[in-house]
C-alpha atoms as a printed R data frame, in Angstrom:
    type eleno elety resid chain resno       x      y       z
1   ATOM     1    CA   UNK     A     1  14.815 58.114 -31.872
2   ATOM     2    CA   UNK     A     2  14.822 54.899 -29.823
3   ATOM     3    CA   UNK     A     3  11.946 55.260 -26.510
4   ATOM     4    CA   UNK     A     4  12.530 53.484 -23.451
5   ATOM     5    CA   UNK     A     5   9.527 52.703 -21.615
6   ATOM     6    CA   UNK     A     6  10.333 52.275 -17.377
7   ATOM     7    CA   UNK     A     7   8.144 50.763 -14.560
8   ATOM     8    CA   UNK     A     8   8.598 49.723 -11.264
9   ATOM     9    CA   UNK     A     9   6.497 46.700  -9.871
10  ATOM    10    CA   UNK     A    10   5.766 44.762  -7.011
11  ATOM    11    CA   UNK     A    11   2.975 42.007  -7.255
12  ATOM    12    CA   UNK     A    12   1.766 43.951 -10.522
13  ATOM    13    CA   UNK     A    13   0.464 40.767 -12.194
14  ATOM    14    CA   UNK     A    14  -3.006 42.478 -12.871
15  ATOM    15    CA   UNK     A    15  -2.327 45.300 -14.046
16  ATOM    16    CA   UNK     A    16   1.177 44.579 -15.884
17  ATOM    17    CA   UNK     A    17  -0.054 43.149 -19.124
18  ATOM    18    CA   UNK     A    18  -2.015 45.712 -19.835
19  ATOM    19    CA   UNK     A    19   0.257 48.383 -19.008
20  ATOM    20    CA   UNK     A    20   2.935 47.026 -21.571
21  ATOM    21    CA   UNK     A    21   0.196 45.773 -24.214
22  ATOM    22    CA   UNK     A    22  -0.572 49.684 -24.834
23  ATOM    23    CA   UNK     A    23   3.294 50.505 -25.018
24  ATOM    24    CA   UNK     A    24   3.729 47.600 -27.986
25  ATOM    25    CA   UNK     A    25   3.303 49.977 -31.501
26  ATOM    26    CA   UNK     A    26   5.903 52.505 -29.640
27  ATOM    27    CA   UNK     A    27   8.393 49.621 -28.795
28  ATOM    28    CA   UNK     A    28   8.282 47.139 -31.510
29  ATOM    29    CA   UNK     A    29  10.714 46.384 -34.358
30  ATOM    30    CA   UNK     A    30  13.609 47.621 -32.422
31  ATOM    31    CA   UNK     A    31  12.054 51.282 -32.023
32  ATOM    32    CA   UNK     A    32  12.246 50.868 -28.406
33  ATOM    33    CA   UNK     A    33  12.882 48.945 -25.074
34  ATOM    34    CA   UNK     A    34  11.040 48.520 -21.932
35  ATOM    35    CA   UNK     A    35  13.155 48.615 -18.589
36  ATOM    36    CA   UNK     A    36  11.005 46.825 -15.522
37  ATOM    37    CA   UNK     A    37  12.362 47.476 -11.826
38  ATOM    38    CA   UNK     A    38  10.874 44.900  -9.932
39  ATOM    39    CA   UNK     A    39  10.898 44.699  -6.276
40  ATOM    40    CA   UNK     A    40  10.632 40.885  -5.385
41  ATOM    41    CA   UNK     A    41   7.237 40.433  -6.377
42  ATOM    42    CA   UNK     A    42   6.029 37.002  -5.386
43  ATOM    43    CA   UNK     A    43   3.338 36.742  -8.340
44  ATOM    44    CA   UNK     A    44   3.424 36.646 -11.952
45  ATOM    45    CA   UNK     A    45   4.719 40.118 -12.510
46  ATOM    46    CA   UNK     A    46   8.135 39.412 -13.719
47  ATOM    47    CA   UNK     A    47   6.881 36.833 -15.820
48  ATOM    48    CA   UNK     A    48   4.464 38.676 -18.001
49  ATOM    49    CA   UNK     A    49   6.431 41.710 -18.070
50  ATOM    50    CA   UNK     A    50   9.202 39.097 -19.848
51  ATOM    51    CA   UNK     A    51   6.595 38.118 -22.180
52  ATOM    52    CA   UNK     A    52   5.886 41.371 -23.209
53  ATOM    53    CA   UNK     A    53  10.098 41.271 -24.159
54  ATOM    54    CA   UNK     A    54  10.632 43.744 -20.836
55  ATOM    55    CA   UNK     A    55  14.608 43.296 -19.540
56  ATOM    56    CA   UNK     A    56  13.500 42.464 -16.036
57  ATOM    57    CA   UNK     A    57  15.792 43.796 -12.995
58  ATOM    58    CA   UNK     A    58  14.921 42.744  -9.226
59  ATOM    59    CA   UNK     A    59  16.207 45.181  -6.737
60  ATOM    60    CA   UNK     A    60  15.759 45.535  -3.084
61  ATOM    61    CA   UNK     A    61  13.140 48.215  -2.570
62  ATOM    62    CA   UNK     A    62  14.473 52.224  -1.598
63  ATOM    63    CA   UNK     A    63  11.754 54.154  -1.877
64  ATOM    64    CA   UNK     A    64   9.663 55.035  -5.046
65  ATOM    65    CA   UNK     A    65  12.270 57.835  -6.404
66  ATOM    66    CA   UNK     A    66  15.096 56.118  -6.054
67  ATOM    67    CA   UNK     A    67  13.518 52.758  -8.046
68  ATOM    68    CA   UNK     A    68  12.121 55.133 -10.456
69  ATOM    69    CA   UNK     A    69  15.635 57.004 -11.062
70  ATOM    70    CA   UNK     A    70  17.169 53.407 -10.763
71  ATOM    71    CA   UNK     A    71  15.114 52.238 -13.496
72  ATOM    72    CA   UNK     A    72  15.760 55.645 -15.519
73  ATOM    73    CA   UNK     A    73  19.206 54.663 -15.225
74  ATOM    74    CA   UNK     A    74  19.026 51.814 -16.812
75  ATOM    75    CA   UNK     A    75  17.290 53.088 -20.049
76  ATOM    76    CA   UNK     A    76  18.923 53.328 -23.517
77  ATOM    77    CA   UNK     A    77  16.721 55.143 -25.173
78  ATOM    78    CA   UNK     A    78  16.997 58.769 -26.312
79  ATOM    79    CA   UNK     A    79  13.685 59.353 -24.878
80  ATOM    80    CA   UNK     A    80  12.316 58.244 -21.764
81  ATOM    81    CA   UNK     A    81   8.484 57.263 -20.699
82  ATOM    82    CA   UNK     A    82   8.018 56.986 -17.189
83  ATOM    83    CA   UNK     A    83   4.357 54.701 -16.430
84  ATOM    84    CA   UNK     A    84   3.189 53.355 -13.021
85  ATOM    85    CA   UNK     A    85   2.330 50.085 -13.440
86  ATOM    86    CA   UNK     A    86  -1.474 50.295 -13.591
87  ATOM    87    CA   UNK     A    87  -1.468 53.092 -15.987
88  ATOM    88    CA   UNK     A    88  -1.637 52.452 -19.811
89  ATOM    89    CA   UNK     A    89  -1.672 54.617 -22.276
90  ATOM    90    CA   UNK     A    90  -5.333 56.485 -23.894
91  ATOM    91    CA   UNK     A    91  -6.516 56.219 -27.420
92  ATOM    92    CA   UNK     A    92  -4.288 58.410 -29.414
93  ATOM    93    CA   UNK     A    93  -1.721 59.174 -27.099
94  ATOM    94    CA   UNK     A    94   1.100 56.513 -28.690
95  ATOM    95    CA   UNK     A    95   0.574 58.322 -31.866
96  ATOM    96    CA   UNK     A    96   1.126 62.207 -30.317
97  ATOM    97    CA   UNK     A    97   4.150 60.845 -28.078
98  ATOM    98    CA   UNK     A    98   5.618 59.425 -31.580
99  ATOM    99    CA   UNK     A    99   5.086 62.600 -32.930
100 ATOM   100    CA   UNK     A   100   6.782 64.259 -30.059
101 ATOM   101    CA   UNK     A   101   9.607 62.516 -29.992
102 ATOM   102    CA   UNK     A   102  10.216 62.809 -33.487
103 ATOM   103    CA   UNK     A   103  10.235 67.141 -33.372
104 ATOM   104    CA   UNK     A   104   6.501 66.871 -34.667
105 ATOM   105    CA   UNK     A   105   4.896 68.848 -32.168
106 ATOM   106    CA   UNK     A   106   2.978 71.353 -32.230
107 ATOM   107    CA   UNK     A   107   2.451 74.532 -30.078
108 ATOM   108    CA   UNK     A   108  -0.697 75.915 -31.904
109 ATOM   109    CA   UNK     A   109  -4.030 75.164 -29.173
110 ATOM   110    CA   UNK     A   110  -1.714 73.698 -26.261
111 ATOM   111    CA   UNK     A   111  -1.988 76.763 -24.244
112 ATOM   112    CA   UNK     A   112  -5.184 78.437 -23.634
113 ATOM   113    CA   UNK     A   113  -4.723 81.679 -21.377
114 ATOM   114    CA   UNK     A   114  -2.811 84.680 -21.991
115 ATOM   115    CA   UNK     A   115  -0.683 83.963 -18.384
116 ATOM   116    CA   UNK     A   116   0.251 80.858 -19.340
117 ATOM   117    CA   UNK     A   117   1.776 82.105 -22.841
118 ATOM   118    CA   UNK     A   118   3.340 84.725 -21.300
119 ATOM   119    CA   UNK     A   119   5.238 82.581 -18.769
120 ATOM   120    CA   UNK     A   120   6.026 80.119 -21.753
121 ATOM   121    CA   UNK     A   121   7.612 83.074 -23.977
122 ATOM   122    CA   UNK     A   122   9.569 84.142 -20.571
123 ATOM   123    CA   UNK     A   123  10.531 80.298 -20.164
124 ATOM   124    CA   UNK     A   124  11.567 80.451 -24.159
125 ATOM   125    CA   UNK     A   125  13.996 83.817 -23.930
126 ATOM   126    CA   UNK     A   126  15.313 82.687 -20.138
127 ATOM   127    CA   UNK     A   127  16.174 79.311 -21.823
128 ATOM   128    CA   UNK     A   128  17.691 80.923 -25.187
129 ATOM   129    CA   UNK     A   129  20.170 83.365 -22.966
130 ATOM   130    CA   UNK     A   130  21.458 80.043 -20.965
131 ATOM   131    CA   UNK     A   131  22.231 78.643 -24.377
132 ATOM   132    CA   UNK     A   132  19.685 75.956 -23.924
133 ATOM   133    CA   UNK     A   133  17.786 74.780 -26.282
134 ATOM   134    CA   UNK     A   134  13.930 75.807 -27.315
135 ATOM   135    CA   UNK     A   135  13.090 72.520 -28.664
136 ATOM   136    CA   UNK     A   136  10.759 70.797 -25.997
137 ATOM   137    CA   UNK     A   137  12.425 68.034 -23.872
138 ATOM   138    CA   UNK     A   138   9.608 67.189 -21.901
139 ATOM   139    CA   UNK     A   139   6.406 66.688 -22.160
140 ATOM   140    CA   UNK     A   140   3.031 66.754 -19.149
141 ATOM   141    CA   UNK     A   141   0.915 64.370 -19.967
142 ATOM   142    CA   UNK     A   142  -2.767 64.664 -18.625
143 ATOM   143    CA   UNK     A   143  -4.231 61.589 -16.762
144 ATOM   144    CA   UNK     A   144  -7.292 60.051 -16.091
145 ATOM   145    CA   UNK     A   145  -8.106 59.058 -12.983
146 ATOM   146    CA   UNK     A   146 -10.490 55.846 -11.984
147 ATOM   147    CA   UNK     A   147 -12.001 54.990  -8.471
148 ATOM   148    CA   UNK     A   148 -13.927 51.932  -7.802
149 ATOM   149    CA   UNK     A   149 -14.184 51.602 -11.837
150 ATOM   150    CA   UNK     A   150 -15.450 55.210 -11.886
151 ATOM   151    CA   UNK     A   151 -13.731 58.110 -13.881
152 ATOM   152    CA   UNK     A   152 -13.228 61.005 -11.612
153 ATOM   153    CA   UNK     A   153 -13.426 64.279 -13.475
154 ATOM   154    CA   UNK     A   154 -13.688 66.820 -10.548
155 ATOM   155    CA   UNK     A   155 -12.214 67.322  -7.302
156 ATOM   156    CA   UNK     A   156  -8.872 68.428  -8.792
157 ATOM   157    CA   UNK     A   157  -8.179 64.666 -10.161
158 ATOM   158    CA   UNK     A   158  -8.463 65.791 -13.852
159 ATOM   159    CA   UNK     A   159  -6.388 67.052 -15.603
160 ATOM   160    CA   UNK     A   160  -3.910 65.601 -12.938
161 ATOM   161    CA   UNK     A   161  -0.344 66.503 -15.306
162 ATOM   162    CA   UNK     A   162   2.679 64.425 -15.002
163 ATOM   163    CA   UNK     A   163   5.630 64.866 -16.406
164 ATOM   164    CA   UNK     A   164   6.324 61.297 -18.098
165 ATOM   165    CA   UNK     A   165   7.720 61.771 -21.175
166 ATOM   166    CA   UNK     A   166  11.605 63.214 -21.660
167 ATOM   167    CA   UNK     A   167  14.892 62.934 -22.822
168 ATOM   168    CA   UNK     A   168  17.565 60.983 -21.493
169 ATOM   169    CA   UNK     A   169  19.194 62.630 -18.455
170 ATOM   170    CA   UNK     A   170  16.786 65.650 -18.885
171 ATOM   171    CA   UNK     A   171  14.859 64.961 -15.832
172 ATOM   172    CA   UNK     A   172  14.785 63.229 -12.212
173 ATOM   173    CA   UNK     A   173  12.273 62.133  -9.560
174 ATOM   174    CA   UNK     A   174  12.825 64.566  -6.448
175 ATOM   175    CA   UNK     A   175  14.107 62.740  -3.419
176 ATOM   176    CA   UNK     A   176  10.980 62.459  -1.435
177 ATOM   177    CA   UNK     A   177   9.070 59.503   0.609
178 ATOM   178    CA   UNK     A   178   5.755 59.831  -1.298
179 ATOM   179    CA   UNK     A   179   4.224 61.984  -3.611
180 ATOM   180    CA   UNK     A   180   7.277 62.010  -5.705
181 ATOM   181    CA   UNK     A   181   7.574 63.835  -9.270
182 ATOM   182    CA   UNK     A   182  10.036 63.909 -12.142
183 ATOM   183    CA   UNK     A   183  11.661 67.427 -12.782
184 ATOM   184    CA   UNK     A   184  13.760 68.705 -15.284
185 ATOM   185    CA   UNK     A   185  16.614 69.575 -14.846
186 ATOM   186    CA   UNK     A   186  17.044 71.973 -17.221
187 ATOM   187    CA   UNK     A   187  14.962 72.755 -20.504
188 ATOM   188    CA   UNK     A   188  11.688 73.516 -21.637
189 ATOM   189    CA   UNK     A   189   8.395 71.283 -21.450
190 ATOM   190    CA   UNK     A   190   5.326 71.186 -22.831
191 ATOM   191    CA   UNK     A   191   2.141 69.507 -22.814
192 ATOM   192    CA   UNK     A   192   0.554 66.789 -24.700
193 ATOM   193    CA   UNK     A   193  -3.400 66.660 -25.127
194 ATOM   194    CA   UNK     A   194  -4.250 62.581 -25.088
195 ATOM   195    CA   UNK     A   195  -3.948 61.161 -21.596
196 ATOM   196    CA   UNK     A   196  -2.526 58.508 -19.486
197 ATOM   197    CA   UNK     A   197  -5.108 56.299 -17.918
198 ATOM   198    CA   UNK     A   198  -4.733 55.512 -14.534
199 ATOM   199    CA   UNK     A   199  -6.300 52.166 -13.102
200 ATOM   200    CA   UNK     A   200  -5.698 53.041  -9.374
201 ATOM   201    CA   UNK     A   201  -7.759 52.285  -6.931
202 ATOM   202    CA   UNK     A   202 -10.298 49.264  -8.291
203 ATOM   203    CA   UNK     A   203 -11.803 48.368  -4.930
204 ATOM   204    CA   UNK     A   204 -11.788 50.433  -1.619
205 ATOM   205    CA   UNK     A   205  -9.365 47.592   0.457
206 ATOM   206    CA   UNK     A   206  -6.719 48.869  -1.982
207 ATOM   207    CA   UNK     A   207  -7.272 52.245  -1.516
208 ATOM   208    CA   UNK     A   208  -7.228 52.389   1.703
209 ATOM   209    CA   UNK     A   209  -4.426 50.145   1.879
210 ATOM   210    CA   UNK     A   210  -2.605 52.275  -0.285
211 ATOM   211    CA   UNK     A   211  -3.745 55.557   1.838
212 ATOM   212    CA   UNK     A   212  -2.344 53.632   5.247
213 ATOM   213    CA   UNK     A   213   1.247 53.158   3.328
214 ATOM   214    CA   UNK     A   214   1.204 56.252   2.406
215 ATOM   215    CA   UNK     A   215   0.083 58.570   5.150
216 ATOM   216    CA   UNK     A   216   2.577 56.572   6.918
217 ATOM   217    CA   UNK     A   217   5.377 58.184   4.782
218 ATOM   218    CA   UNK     A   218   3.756 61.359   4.855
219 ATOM   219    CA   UNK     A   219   4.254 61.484   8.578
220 ATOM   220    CA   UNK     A   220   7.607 60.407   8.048
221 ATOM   221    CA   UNK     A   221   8.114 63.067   5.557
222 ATOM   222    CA   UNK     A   222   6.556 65.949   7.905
223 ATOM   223    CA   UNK     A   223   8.366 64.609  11.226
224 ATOM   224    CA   UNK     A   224  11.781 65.136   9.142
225 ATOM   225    CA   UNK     A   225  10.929 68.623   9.477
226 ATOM   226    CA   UNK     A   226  10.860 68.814  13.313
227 ATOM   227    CA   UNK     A   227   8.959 67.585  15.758
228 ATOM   228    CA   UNK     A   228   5.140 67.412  15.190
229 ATOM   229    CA   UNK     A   229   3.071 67.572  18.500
230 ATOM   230    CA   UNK     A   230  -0.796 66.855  18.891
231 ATOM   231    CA   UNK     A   231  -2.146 69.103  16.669
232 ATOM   232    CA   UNK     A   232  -6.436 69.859  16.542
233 ATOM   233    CA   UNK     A   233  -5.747 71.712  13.623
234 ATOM   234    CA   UNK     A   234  -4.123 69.398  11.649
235 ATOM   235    CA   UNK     A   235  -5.733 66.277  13.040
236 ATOM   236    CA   UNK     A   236  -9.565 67.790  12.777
237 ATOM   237    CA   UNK     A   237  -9.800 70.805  11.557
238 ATOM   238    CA   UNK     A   238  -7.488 70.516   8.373
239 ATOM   239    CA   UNK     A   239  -9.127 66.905   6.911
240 ATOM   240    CA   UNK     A   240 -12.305 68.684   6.958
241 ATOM   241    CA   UNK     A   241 -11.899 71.882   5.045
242 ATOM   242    CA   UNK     A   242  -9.833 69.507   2.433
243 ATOM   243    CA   UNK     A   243 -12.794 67.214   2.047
244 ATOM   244    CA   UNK     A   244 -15.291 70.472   2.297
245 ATOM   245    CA   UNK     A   245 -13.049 72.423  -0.667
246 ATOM   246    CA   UNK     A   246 -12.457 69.348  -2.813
247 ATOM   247    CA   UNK     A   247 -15.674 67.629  -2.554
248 ATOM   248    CA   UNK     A   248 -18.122 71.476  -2.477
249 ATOM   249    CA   UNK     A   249 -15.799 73.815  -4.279
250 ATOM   250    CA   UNK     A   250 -14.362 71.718  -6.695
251 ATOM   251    CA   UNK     A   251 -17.157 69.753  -7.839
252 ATOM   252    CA   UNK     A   252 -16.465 66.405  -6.251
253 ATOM   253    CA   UNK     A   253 -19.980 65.650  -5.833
254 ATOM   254    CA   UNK     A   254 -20.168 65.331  -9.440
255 ATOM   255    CA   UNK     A   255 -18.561 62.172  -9.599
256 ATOM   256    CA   UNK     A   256 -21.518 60.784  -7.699
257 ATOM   257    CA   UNK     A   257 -21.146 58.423  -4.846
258 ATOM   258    CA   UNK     A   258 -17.378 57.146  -5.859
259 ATOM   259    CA   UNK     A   259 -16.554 60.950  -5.225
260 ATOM   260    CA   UNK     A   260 -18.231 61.257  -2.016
261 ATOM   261    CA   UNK     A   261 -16.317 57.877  -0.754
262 ATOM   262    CA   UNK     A   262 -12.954 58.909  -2.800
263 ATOM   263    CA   UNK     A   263 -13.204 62.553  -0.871
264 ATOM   264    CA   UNK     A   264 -14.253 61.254   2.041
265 ATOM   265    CA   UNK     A   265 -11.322 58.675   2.664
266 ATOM   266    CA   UNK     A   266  -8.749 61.089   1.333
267 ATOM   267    CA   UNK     A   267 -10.386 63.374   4.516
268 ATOM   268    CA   UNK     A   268  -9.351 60.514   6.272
269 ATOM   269    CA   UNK     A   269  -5.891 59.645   5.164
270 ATOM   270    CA   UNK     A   270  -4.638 63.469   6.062
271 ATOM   271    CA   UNK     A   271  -5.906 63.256   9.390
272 ATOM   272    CA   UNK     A   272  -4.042 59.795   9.425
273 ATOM   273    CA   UNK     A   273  -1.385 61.677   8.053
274 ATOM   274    CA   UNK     A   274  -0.782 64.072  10.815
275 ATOM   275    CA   UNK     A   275  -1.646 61.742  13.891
276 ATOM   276    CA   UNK     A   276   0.701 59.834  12.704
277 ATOM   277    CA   UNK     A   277   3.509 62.180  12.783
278 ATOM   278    CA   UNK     A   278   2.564 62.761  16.327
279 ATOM   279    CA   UNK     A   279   2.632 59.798  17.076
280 ATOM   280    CA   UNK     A   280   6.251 59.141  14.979
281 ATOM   281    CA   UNK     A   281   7.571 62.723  17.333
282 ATOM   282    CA   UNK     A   282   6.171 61.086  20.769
283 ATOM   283    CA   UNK     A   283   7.974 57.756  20.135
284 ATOM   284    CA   UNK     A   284  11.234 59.435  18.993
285 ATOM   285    CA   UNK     A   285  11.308 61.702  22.181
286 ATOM   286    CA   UNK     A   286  10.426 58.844  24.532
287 ATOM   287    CA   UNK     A   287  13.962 56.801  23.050
């Protein structure tokens, strides 16, 4: 089973290395390949990433999906694993997505609750009367999340699942602005234990950099939908019963003062969210 590992970058050069550094033992001596889409970074990205024996492809940027399926494309691997560019994998997690690939998985302790076997036996017999196969061809992979340096276990950041690890043509990011996923297409998945580490948001300029970009889709995304007026609700109300369920009723206030600030600003980026797709609907209905 040959893996190919895919990124996308753009000015990445701090957190490439590491990212492919903790893909080596799953790569090396020909038992993989590692696929960078780069989007014109102006720093050191591309370099590293060649160090690191990446095949290195710059392409205009369309949108995170369709560089992420672009760079999917572009794998020859039987197996595909899908990292942002400042994850990298945990301790133990190479060795279990090995195993995986390799039909060495095992179901015993990687569901918990009675609903959630149920709905995997249904899955199972739904799949076996389609004529697809029961053999797993994906796998969620929990991830870690860090803010200002911190690990953030509460708030609904852990155990944060992606689905990063499948088989070729198995699976697809949806066709959305932001917040975009991979799906399978068809088949079963299950779910690994070790986790993905995910270096995002190392100082708050970044963060709420990255919270401006992407509220900015958001309203994008929403105003797609239909016109979006001046909303109380939305602008007011909405950002604080998200920061008031997050931060009271799922235990962000655990994480200490990086979860009050991480709670806070995310408050802030869905009121950003929605003014901004008023604002988007006024300016389209002034033209």
């Amino acid at each position: 089973m040959i893996l190919s590992v895919v990124v996308i970058t753009h000015n990445e050069e701090v957190n490439i290395g590491r990212t492919l550094a903790s893909v080596q033992a799953l790569v090396a001596d020909g038992k993989g390949e590692i696929i960078v889409v780069d989007s014109g970074s102006t720093d050191r990205t591309a370099e590293i990433a060649k160090s690191f024996g990446a095949k290195v492809f710059i392409e205009e940027w369309k949108g995170y999906a369709a560089q992420k399926n672009s760079a999917i494309d572009k794998a020859a691997g039987d197996w595909i694993l899908s990292l942002d560019a400042d994850e990298e994998l945990g301790p133990g997690l190479a060795g279990e997505i090995y195993a995986a690939m390799h039909g060495h998985f095992s179901e015993d302790s990687k569901t918990t609750d009675s609903l959630e076997n149920v709905e995997k036996v249904m899955a199972i017999q739904q799949a076996q009367a389609r004529g697809v196969t029961t053999a797993p061809i994906g796998f969620w992979i929990p991830r870690k999340n860090f803010f200002l340096g911190r690990l953030i276990k509460h708030g609904g950041f852990w155990p944060d699942p992606k689905l990063r690890l499948f088989c070729k043509g198995a699976a697809r990011f949806e066709d959305r602005a932001v917040h975009e996923d991979a799906q399978l297409i068809e088949g079963i998945s299950r779910r690994l234990e070790h986790a993905l580490l995910h270096h995002s948001y190392p100082t708050l300029a970044d963060y709420i950099d990255h919270m401006n970009r992407y509220s900015s889709l958001g309203a994008e995304m929403a105003v797609a939908k239909g016109p979006r007026g001046f909303s109380v609700f939305n602008i007011v109300v909405r950002p604080l019963a998200t920061f008031t369920y997050n931060y009271f009723f799922r235990l962000g206030f655990l994480d200490g003062r990086e979860g009050l600030l991480l709670h806070l600003y995310h408050a802030v980026y869905v009121s950003w969210k929605y003014a901004k797709a008023w604002e988007l609907s006024r300016s389209k209905e002034s033209r």
